[in-house]
DRENLUMDO-559520 format. One record per residue (C-alpha): residue in one letter; chain; x, y, z. Coordinates in Angstrom, 2 decimals, padded with zeros to 5 digits, m for minus. Layout:
N
[A A [X Y Z]]
...
END
This chain:
54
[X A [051.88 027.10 m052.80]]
[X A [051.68 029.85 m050.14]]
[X A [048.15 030.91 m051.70]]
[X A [046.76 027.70 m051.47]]
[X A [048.22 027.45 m047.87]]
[X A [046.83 030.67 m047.04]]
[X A [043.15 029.48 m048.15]]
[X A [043.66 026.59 m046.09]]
[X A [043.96 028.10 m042.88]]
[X A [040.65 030.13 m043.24]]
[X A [038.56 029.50 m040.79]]
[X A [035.72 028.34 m043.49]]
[X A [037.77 025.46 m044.45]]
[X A [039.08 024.38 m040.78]]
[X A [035.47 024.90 m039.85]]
[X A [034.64 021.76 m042.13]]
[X A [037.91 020.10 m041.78]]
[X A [037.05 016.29 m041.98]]
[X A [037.88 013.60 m039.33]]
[X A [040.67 012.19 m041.46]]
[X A [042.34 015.44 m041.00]]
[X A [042.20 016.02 m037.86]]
[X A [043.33 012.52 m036.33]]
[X A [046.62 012.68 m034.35]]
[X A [047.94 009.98 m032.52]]
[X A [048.94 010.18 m028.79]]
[X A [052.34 008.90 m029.69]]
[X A [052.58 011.64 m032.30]]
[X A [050.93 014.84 m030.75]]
[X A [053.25 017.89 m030.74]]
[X A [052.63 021.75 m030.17]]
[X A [052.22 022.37 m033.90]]
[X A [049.24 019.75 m033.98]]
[X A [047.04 021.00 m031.16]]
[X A [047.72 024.47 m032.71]]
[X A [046.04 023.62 m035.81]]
[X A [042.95 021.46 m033.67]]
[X A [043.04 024.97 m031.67]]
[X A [042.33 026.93 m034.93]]
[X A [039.54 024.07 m036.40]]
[X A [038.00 024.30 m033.08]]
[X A [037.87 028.23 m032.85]]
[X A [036.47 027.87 m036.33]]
[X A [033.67 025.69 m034.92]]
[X A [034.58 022.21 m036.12]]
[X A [032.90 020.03 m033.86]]
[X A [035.19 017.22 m034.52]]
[X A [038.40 019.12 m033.63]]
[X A [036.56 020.44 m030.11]]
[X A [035.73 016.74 m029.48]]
[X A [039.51 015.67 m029.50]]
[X A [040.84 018.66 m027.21]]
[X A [038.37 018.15 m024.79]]
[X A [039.26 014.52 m024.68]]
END
């Protein structure tokens, strides 16, 4: 399990994160989940820069 967590959080896969994974929910947004948009958009995910600029 920590391997497999540790290959998702390079920034090749939150670079092509899709859409489905990176909706949050205003009702639901917390300090872990603009971390991880933070890290998707510093990857260059497009998406993910979209909904922290919003």
């Amino acid at each position: 399990c920590k391997r497999l967590n540790g290959l998702g959080m390079q920034p090749v896969v939150l670079g092509r994160a899709s859409p489905g994974a990176l909706s949050v929910r205003a009702s639901r947004w917390t300090e872990s989940a603009h971390r991880f948009l933070k890290r998707c958009a510093d990857a260059g995910n497009v998406e993910a820069c979209f909904i922290l600029g919003m």
